[in-house]
Biopython code that builds the backbone (N, CA, C, O; Angstrom):
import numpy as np
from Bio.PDB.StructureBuilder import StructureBuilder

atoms = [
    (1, "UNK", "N", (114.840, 77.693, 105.543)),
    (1, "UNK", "CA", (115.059, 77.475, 106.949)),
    (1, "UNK", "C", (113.776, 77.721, 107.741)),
    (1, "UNK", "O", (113.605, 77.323, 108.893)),
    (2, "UNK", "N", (112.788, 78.493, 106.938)),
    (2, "UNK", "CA", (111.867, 78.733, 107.859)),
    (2, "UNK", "C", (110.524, 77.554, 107.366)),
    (2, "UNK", "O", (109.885, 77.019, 106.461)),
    (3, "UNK", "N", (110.773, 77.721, 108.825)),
    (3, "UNK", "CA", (109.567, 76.539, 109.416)),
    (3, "UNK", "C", (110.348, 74.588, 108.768)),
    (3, "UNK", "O", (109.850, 73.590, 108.248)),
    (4, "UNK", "N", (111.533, 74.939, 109.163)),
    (4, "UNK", "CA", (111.981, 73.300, 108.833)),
    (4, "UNK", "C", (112.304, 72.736, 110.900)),
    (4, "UNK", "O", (113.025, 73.155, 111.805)),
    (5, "UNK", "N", (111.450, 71.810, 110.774)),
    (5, "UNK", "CA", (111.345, 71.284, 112.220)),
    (5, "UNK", "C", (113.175, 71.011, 112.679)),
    (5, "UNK", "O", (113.735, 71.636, 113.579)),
    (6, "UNK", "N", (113.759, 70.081, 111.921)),
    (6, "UNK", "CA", (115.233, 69.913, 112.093)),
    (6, "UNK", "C", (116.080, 71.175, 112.692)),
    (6, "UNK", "O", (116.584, 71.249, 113.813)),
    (7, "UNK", "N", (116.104, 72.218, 111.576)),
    (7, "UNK", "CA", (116.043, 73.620, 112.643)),
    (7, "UNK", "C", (115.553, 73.859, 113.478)),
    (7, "UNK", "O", (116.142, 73.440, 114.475)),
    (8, "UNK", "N", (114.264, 74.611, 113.774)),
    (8, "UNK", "CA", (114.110, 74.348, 115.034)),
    (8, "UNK", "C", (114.247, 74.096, 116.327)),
    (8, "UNK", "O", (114.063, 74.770, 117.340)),
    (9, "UNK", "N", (114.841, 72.277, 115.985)),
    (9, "UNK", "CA", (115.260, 71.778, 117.086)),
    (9, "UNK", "C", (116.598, 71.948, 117.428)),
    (9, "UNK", "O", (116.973, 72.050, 118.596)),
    (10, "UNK", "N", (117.593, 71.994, 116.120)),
    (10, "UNK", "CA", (118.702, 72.141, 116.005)),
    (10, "UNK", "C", (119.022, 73.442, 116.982)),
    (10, "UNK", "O", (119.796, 73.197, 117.907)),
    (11, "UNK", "N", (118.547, 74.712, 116.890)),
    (11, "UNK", "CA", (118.732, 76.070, 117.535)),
    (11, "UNK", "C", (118.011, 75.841, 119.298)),
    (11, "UNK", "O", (118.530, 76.231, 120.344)),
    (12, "UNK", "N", (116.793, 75.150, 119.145)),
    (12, "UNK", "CA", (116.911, 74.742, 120.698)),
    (12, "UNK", "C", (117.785, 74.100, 121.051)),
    (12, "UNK", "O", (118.002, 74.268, 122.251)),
    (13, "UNK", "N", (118.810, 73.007, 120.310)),
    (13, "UNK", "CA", (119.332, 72.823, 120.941)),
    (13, "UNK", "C", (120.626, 73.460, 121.496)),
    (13, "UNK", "O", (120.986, 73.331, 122.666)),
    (14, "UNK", "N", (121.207, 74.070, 120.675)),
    (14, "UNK", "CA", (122.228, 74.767, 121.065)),
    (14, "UNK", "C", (122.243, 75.696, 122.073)),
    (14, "UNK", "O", (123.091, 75.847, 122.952)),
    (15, "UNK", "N", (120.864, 76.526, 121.794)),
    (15, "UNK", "CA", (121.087, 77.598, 122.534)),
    (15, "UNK", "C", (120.861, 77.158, 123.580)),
    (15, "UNK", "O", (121.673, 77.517, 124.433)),
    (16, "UNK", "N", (119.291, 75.848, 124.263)),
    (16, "UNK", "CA", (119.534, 75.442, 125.632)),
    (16, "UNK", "C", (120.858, 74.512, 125.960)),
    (16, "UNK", "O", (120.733, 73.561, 126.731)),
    (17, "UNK", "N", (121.580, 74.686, 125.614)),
    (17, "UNK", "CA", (122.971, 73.639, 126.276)),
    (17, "UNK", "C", (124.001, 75.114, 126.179)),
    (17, "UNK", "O", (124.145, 75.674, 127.266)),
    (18, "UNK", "N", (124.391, 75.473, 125.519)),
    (18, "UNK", "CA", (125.061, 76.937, 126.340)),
    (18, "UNK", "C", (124.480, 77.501, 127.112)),
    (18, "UNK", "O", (125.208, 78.055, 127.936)),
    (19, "UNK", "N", (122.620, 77.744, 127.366)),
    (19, "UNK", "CA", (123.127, 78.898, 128.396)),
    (19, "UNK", "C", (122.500, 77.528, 129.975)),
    (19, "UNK", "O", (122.329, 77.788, 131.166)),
    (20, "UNK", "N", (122.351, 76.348, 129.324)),
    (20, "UNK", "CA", (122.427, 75.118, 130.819)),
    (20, "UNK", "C", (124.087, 75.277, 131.151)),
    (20, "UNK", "O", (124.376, 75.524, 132.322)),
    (21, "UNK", "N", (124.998, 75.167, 130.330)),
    (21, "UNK", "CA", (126.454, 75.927, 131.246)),
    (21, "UNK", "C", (126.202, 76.656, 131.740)),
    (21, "UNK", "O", (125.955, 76.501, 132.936)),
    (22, "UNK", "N", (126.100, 77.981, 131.108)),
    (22, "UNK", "CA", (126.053, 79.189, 131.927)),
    (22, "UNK", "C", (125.640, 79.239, 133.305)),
    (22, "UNK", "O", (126.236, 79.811, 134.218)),
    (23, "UNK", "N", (124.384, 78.479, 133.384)),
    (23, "UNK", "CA", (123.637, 78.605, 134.380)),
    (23, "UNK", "C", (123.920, 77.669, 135.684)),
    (23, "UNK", "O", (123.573, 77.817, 136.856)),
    (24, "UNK", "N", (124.624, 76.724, 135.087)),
    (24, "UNK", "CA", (125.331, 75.679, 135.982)),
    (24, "UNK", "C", (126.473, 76.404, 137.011)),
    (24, "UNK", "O", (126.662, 76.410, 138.227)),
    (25, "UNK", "N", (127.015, 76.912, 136.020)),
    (25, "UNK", "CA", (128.595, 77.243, 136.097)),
    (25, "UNK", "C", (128.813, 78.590, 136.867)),
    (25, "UNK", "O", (129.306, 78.778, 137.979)),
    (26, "UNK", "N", (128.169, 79.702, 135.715)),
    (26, "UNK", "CA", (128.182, 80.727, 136.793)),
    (26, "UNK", "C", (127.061, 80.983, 137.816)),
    (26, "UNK", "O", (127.435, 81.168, 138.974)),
    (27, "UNK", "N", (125.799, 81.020, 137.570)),
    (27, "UNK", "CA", (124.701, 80.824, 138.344)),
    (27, "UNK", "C", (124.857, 80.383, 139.293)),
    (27, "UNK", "O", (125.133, 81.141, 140.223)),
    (28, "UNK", "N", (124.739, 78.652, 139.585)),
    (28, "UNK", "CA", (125.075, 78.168, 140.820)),
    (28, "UNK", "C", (126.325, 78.300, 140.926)),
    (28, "UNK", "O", (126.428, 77.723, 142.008)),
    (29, "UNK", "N", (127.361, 78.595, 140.676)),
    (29, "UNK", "CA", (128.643, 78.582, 141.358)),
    (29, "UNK", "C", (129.029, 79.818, 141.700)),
    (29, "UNK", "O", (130.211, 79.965, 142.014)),
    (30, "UNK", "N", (128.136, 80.965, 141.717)),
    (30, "UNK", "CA", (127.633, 82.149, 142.536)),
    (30, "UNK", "C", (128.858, 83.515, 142.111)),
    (30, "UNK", "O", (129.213, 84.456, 142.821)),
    (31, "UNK", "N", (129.213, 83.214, 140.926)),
    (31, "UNK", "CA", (130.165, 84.382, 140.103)),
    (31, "UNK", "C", (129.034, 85.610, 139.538)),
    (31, "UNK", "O", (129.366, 86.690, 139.050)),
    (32, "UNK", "N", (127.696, 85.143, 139.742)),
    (32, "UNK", "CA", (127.052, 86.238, 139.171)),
    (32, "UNK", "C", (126.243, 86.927, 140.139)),
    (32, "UNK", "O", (126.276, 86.478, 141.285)),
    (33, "UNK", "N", (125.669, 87.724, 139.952)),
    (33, "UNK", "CA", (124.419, 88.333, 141.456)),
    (33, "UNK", "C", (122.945, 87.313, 140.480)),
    (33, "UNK", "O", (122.844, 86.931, 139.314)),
    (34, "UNK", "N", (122.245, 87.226, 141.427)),
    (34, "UNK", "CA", (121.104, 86.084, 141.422)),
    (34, "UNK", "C", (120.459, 86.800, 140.442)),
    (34, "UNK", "O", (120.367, 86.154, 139.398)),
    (35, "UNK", "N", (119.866, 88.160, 140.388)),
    (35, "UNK", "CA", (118.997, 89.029, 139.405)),
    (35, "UNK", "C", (119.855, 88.855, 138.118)),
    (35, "UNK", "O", (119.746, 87.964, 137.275)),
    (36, "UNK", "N", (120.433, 89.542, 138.135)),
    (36, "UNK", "CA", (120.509, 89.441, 136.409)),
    (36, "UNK", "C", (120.991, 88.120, 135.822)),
    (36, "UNK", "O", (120.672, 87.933, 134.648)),
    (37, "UNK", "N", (121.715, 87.155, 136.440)),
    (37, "UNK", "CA", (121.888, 86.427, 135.702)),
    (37, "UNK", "C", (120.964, 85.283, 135.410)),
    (37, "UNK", "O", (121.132, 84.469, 134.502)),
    (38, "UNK", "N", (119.818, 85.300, 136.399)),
    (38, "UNK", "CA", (118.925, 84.149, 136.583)),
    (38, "UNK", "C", (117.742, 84.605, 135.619)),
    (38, "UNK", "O", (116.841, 83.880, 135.196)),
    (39, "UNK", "N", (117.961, 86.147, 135.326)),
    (39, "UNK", "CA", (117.209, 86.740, 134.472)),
    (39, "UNK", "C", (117.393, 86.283, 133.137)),
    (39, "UNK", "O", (116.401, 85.813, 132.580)),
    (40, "UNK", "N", (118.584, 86.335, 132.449)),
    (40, "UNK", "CA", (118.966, 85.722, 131.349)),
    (40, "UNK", "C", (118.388, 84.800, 131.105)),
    (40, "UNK", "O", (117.643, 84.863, 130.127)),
    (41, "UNK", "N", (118.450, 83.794, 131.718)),
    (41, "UNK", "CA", (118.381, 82.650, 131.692)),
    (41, "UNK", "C", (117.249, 82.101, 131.430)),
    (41, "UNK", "O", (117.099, 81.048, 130.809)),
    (42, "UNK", "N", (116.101, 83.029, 132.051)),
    (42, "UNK", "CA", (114.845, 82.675, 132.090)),
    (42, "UNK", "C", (114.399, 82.838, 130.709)),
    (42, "UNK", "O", (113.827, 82.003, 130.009)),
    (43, "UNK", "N", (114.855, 84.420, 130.323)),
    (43, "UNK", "CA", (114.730, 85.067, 129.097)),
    (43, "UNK", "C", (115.282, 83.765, 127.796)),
    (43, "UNK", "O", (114.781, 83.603, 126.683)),
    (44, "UNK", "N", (116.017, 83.277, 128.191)),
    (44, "UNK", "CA", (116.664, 81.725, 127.082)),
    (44, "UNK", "C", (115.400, 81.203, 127.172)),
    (44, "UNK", "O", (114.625, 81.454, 126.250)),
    (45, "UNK", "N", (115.070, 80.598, 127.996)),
    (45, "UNK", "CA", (113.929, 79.101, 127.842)),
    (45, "UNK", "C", (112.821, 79.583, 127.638)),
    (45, "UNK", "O", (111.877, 78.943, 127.174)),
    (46, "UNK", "N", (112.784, 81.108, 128.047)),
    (46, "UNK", "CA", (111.171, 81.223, 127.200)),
    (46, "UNK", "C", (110.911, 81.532, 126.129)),
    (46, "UNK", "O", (109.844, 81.566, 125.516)),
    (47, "UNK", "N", (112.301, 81.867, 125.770)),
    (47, "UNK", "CA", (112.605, 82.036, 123.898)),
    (47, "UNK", "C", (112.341, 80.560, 123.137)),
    (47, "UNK", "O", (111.775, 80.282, 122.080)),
    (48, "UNK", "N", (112.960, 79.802, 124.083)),
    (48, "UNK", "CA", (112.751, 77.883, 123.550)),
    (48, "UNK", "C", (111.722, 77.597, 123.589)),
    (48, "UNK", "O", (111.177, 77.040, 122.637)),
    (49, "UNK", "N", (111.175, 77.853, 124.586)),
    (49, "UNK", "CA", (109.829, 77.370, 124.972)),
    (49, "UNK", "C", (108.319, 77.775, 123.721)),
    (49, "UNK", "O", (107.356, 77.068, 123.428)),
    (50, "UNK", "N", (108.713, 79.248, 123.222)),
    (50, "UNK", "CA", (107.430, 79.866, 122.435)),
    (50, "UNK", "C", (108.082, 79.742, 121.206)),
    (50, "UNK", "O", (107.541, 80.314, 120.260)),
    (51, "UNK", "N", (108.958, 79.225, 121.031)),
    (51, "UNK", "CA", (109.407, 78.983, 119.497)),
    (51, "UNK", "C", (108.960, 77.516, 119.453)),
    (51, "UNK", "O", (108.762, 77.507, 118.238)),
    (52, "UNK", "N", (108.697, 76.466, 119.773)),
    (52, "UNK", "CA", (108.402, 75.333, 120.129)),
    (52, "UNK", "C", (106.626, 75.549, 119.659)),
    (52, "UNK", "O", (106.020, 75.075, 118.699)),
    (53, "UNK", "N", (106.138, 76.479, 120.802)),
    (53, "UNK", "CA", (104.714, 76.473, 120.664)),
    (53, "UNK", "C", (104.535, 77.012, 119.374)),
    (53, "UNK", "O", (103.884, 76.499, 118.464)),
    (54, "UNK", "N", (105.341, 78.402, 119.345)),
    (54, "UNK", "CA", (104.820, 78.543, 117.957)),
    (54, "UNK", "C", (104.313, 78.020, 116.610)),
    (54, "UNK", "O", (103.404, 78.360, 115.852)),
    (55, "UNK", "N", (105.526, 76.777, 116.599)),
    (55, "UNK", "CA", (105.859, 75.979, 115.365)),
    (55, "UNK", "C", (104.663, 74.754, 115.698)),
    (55, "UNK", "O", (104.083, 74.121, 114.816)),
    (56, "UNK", "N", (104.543, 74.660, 116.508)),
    (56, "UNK", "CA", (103.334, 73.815, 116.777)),
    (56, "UNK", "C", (101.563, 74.075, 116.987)),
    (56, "UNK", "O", (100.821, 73.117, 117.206)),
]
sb = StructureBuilder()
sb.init_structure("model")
sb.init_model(0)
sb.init_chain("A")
sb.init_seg("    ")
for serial, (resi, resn, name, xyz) in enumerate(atoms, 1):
    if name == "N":
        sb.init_residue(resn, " ", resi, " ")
    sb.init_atom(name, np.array(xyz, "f"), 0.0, 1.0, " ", f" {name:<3s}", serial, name[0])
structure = sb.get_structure()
């Protein structure tokens, strides 16, 4: 599993499309306080984001 691109992409994808709900849903639809949950969130895509660079 390690270092197979298909993975990779496979785990970006999942994980950015659950927490793009999340962030849709509760985020803008204002069930959460702005700090922590916008925090999460950020904390997701920059996990996507440097796993991406990494592998590249």
């Amino acid at each position: 599993m390690k270092g197979n691109k298909s993975n990779i992409f496979l785990a970006a994808l999942v994980g950015g499309l659950a927490d793009l709900s999340y962030f849709i849903f509760l985020d803008l639809g204002g069930f959460v306080k702005f700090m922590p949950g916008t925090l999460m969130t950020t904390f997701s895509y920059t996990a996507i984001i440097l796993s991406f660079y990494v592998y590249f």
